[in-house]
C-alpha positions in Angstrom: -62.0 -44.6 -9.1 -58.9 -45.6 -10.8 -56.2 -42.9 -10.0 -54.7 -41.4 -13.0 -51.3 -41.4 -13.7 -49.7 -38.6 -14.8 -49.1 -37.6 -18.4 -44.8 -37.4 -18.4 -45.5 -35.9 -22.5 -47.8 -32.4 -20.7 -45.1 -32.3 -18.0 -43.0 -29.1 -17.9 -39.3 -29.7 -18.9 -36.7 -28.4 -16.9 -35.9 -24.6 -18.9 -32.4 -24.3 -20.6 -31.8 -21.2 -20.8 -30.9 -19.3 -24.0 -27.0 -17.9 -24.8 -27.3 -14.4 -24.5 -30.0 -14.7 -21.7 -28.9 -12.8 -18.4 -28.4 -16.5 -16.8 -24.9 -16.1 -18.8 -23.9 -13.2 -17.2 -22.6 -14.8 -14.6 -21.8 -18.4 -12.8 -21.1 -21.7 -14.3 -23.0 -20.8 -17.3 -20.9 -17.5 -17.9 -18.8 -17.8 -21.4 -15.1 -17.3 -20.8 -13.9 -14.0 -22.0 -10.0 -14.0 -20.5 -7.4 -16.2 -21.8 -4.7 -15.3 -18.9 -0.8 -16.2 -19.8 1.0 -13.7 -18.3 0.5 -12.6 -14.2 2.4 -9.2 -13.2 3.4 -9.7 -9.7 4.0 -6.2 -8.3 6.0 -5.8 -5.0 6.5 -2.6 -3.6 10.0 -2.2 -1.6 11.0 -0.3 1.1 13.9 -1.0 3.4 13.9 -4.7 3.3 17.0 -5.8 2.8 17.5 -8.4 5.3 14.1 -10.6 3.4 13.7 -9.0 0.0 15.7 -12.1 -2.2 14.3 -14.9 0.2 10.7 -13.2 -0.5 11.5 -12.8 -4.5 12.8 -16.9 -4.3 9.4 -17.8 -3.1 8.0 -16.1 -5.7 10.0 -17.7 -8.2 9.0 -21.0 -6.7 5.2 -20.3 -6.3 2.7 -22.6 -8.0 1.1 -20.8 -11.0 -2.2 -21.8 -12.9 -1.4 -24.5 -15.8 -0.2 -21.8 -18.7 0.4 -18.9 -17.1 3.9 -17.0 -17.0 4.4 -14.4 -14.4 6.7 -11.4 -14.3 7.8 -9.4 -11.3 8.0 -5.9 -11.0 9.7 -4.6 -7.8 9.5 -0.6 -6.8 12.4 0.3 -4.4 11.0 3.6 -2.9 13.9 5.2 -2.1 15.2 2.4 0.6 17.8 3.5 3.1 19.2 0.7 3.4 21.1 -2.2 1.3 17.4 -3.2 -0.5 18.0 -1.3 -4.2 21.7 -3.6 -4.5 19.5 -6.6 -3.5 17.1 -6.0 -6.4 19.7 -5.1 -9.0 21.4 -8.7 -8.3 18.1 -10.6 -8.5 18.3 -10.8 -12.5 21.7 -12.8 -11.9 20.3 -14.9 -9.6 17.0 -15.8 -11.1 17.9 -15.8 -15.2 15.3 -17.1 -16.6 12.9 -15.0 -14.6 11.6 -12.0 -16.2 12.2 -8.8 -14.1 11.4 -5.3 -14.3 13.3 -3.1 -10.9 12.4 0.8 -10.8 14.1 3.1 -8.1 12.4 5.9 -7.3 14.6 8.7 -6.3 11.9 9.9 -3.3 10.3 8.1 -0.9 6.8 8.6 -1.8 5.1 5.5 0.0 3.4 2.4 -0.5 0.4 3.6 -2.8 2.9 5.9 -5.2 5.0 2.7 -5.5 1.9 0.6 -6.6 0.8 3.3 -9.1 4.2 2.7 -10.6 4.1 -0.9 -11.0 0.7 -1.4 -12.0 2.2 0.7 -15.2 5.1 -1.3 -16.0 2.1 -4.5 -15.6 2.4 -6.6 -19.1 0.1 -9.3 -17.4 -3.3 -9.9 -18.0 -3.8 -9.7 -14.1 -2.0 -7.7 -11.5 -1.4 -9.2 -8.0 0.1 -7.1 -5.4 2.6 -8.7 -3.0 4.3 -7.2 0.0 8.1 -7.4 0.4 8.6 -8.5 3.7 7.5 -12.6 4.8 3.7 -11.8 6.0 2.2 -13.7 3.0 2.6 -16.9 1.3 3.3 -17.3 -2.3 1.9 -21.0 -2.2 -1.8 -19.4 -1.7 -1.5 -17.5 -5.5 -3.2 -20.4 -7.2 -5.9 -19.8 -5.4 -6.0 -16.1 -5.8 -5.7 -16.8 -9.0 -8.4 -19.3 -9.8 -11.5 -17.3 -9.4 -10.2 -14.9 -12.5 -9.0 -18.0 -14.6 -12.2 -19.5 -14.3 -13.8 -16.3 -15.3 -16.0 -16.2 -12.2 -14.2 -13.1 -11.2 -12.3 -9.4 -11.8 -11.1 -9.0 -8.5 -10.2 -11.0 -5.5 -8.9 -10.2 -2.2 -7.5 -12.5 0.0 -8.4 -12.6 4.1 -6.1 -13.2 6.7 -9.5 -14.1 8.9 -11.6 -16.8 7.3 -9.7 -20.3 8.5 -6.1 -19.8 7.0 -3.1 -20.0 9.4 -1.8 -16.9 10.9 0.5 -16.5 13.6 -0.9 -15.1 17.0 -0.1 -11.1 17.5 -1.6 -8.5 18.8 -5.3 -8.5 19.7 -6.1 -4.5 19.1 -4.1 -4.7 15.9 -6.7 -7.2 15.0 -9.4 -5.5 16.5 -8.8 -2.2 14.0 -8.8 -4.7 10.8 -12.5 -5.7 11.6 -13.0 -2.5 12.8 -11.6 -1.2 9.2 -13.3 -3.6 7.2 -16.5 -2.9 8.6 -16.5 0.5 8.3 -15.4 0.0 4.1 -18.4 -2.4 3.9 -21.0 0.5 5.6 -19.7 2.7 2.7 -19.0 0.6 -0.1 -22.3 -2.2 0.3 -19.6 -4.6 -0.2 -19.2 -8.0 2.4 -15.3 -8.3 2.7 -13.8 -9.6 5.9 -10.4 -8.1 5.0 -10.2 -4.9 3.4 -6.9 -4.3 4.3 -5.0 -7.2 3.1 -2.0 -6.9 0.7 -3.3 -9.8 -1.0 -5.1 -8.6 -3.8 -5.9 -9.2 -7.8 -7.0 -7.2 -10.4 -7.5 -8.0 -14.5 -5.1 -5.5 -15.6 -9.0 -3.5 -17.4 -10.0 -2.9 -14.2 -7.1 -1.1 -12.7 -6.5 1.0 -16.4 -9.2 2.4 -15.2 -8.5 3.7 -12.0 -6.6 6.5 -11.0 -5.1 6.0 -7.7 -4.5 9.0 -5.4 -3.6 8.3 -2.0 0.2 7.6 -2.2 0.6 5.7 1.3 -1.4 3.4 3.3 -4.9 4.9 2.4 -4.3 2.9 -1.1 -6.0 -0.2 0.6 -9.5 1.7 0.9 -9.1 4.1 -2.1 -9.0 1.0 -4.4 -11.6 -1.1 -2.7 -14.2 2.1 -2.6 -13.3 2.2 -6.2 -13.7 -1.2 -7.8 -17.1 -1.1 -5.1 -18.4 2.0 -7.5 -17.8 0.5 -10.9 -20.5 -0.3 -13.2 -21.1 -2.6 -14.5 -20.7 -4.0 -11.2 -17.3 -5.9 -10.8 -17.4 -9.4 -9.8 -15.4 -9.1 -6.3 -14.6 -12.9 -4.6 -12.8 -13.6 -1.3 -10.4 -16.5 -0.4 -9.1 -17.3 2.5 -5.0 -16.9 2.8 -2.0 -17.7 5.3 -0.8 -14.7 7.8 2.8 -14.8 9.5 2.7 -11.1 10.6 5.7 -9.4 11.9 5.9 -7.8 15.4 7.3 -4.1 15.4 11.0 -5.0 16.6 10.7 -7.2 13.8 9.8 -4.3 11.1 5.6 -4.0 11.3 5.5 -0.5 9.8 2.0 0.3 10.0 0.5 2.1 12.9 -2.3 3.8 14.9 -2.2 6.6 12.5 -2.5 4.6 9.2 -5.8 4.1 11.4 -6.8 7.1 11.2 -6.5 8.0 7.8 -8.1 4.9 6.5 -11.2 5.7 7.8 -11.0 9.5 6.4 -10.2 8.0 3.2 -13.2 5.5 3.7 -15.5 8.7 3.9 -13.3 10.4 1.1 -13.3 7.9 -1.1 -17.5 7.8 -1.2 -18.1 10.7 -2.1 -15.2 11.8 -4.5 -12.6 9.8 -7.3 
């Protein structure tokens, strides 16, 4: 018997799928929706005097997606110290930088200073970044990327997935995991670093939050938050560099911060 050779015409052609189909709502295939010119770099301030204008020269300096302009928006809650003189000179020094200072006349804490910036945010995306040395400026292209591309709404970076960090303490460490873990039980979500400063928003998603917590519990109020959305926000994770500080050297968070993280975790599921 002569063994038949198959008929390439009756084969089955690879399927294309339509525009409009659901294999466009996402991926490769996805349709660009988010022409990004402007990033709003919000850094809240407190008490950092002695690295505040070394940090906002980095940020000057920091690579930026082809096109995009930035703007940085620096809250000074209510520093003791020399920080709000340091910010009212950085327009002198950096001219052809576009600034926006605010001095809040209480100290109300990290999450309060956020909520203010994120107002004063002209940019198509919002990236938070701290005030003291921790985090690199280098790594905001690719924070950036996965929104430019359109593959993503928010991205947080992680201090643990192959980036350099500087060796510190082990039970410091141990509570990040611990945190993040506990966030994920709650929030379905796979993060390795839910409380890392390093994090990006498109400006949509965070008009429509309404942030409560007005210290360190901001970390796991907004990631319970963007986890609830629906449509369900595209959330990526990229690995960034860590030089954290010791406590002689300024580390403010503690134990405690701890502790109300993971009632805000349990908080934050239940309530907005």
């Amino acid at each position: 018997m002569t063994p038949s050779t198959p008929d390439l015409a009756t084969e089955s052609a690879p399927v294309i799928p339509l525009p409009g189909s659901s294999a466009f709502n996402d991926g490769p295939l996805r349709a660009h929706n988010l022409k990004l010119t402007k990033v709003s770099i919000v850094i809240p301030v407190y008490n950092e005097e002695a690295t505040i204008q070394l940090l906002v020269g980095l940020v000057v300096k920091a690579a930026l997606p082809d096109g995009v302009a930035r703007e940085i928006i620096c809250v000074n809650d209510c520093s003791k110290d020399g920080t709000g003189k340091k910010l009212d000179e950085l327009s002198k020094l950096y001219p052809d930088v576009e600034f926006k200072i605010s001095h809040k006349p209480v100290n109300e804490g990290k999450g309060a200073a956020l909520r203010d910036g994120f107002k004063m945010a002209g940019g198509e995306v919002i990236l938070i970044q701290d005030a003291d040395l921790e985090y690199d400026p280098r790594d905001y292209v690719r924070l950036l990327q996965p929104i430019v591309d359109d593959k993503a709404d928010v991205v947080f970076g992680s201090r643990f997935i192959g980036e350099p960090h500087r060796v510190l303490y082990y039970w410091h460490t141990l509570g990040n995991k611990f945190l993040t873990w506990f966030s994920n039980v709650f929030t379905n979500l796979n993060l390795t670093d839910m409380e890392v400063c390093y994090k990006v928003f498109r400006k949509e998603v965070l008009d429509r939050v309404s942030i409560k917590c007005n210290r360190f519990g901001f970390e796991p109020e907004i990631t319970a938050k963007v986890a609830k959305m629906r449509p369900r926000l595209r959330i990526y994770e990229v690995g960034v560099a860590y030089y954290g500080r010791s406590y002689e050297e300024g580390k403010k968070i503690t134990w405690r911060d701890g502790i109300k993280a993971i009632l805000t975790i349990i908080r934050f599921k239940f309530m907005d």
